[in-house]
N, C-alpha and C positions, 0 to 999 in steps of 0.2 A: 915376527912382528917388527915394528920400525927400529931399525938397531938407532937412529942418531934420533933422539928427542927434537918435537916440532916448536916453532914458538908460536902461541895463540893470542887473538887481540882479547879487550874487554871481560869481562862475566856477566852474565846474565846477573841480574840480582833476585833476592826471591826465590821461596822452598815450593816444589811440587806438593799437592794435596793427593789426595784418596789411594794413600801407600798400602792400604790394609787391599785394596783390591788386587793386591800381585799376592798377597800373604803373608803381609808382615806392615810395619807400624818405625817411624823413624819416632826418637826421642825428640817430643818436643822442646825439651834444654837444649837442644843443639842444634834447634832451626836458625832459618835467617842464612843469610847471604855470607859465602864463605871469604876471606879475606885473603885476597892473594897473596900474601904471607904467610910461606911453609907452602905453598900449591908447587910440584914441580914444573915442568913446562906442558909434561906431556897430560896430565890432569887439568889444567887450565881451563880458562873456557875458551871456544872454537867455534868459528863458525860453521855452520853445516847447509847449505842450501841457505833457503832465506829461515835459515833456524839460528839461534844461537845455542849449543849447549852449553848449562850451568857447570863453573867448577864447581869440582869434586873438594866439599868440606876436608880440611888437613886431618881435623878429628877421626875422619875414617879409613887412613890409609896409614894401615897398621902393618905392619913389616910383615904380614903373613900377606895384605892386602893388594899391597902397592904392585905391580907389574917390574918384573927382574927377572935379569939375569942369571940364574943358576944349572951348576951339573946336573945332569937326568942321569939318573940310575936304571931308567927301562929301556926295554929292547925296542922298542918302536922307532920305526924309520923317520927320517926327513920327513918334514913338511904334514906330520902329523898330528891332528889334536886329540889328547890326552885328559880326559876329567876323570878326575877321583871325588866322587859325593860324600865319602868320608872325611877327609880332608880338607875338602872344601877348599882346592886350588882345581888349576885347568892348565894345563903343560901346552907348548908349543913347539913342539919338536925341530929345531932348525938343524941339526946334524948331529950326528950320533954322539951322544954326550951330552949335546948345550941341548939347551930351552929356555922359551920366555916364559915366567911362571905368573899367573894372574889369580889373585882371590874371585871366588865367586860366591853367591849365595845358591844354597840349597832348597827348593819346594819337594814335597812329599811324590812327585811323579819324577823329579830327576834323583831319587832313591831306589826305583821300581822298573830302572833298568841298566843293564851291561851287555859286555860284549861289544863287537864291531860294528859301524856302518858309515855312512858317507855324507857328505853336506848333498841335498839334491836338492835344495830349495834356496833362494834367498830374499831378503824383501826387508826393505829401505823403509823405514818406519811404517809398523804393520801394523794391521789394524787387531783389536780384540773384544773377545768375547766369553765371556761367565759360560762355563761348562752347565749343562741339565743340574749335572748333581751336586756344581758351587751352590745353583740358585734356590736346590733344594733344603740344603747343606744348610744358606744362610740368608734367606729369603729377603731379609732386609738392606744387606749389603750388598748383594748380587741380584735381585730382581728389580730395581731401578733400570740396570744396565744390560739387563739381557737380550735386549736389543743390540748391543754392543758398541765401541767406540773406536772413534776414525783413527788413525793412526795419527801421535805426535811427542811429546816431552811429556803429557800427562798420562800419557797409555802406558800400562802395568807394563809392554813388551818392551819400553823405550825404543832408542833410537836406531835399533836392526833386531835380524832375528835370524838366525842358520837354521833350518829344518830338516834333522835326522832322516837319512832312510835306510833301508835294507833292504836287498834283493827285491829293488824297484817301488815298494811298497814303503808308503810314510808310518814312522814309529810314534811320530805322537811326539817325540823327545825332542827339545828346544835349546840350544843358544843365544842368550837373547840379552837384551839392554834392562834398563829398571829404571822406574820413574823415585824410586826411595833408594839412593847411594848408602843411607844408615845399615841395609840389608846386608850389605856385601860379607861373607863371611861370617855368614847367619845362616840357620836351620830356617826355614819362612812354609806356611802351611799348604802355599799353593804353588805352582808353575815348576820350572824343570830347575835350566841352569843359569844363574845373570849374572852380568858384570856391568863394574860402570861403564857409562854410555860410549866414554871414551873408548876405552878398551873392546867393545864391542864394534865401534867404528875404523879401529884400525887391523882387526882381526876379520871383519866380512873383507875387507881390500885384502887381505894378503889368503884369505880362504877361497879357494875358485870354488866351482860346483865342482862337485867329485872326490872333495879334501876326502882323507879317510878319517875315522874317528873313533878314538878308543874309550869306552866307558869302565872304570874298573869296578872289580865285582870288592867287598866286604875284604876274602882272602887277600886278594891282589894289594888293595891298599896298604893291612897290614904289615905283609910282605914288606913293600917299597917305603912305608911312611912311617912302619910303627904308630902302636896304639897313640890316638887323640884324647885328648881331656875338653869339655868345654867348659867354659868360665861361668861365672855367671852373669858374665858382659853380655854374653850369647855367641862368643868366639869362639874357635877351638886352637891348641896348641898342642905340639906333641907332649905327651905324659913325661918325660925326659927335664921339661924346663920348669923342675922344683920349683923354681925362686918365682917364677910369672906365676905359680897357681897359688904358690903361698899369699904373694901380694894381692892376688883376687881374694882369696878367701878371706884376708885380713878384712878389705875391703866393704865386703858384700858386710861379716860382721859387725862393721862400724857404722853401718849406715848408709854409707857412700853409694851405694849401686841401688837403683829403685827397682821395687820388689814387681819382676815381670808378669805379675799377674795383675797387679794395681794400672798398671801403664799399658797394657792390653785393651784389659776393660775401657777406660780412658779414648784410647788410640780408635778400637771399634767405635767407641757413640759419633766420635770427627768422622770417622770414615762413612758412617750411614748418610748421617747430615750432609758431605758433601757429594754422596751418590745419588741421594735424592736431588741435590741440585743440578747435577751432570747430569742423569736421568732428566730431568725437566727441559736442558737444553739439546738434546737430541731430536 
């Protein structure tokens, strides 16, 4: 990844809608336009084409989150990318040892695979589409839009997309951008792997076709990361750092953390409501 941080103009202002369509729901207390204060440079907002991307809210770049520099403990070579779905990081292999480490969020299909393969695909804000059995799944949420929608800052794939192959054949398993930054380093009910947009934009430039890519299996994680705990933020951390799970659990106790099943419910009624308006302008 880009070892010297870029400087970006402007931010866009203004939060993406219909997050529940990638799998997941940002917290409405932490909408609204993030304040360049606490954005690093490389989270900023950018321009991309005739796009602007929004900065990345400081709220969500949590030291598991943020994009860095650390030791790699696995044997993978250069110029390899490395997801652990347990974890819920993404390694960047730059030479034996270092790596770029990035949070990602996790959907229910980037758990459902491992093993090797290769970027053979790539595409510059892609377009998407609600699988048969999203639409079946959740006919209100996903049959407005099963037609699908054109590639941009509101589409669940964001602002790139690397697509998985193996012995020539597509897996179905994705690298991809996110239109809800709130996900990142969240368990999310649909899609593969995402990062902020950012970090998806500077990871297709440095990914050619052909990157190799390691997805790790349940064992393998264990292995390198040791068991994870998750919060009840919906983060996870390793089981190791007492004092962060104590201070969750104080937390959640007190009140403080809104109870994920209230703000789901919540989060889906917005999401139908503006699929049906998305829907309407297709």
């Amino acid at each position: 990844m880009s070892r010297l941080p870029l400087a970006f103009r402007a931010p866009l202002a203004g939060v993406l809608t219909l997050a529940l369509l990638a799998g997941c729901a940002a917290d409405p207390k932490a909408a609204g336009a993030p304040s360049l204060r606490g954005v690093p440079p490389e989270y900023q907002a950018r321009p991309d084409g005739d796009r602007v991307v929004p900065a990345v809210n400081p709220v969500y770049l949590t030291e598991r989150n943020r994009r860095r520099w650390v030791d790699y403990a696995g044997s993978e070579g250069k110029d390899t990318i490395v997801i652990d779905p347990y974890a819920r990081v993404l390694y960047h292999v730059v030479e034996p040892g270092k790596a770029m480490r990035f949070g990602i969020a996790v959907g229910k299909a980037g758990r459902g695979f491992s093993g090797a393969a290769v970027v053979g695909r790539k595409e510059e804000y892609p377009s998407w589409q609600p699988t048969a059995r999203m639409v079946r799944a959740d006919p209100a949420l996903y049959g407005p839009l099963a037609g699908g929608l054109a590639g941009g800052l509101d589409n669940p794939l964001g602002a790139r997309a690397l697509y998985l192959y193996r012995n020539g054949g597509d897996t179905y398993y994705r690298i991809h951008g996110t239109m809800d930054p709130s996900s990142i380093g969240k368990a999310t009910s649909a899609g593969c792997i995402r990062l902020f947009n950012q970090d998806i934009i500077d990871m297709f430039d440095e990914a050619p076709l052909g990157t190799r890519v390691k997805v790790r299996s349940l064992a393998e994680s264990l292995e390198l990361e040791g068991p994870m705990h998750e919060l009840h933020t919906g983060y996870v951390v390793p089981e190791a750092e007492v004092a962060l799970i104590a201070a969750d659990d104080a937390a959640w106790a007190a009140g403080q953390i809104t109870d994920p099943a209230v703000l789901e419910a919540q989060q889906h009624a917005a999401a139908v409501a503006a699929a049906r308006k998305a829907g309407a302008g297709n």
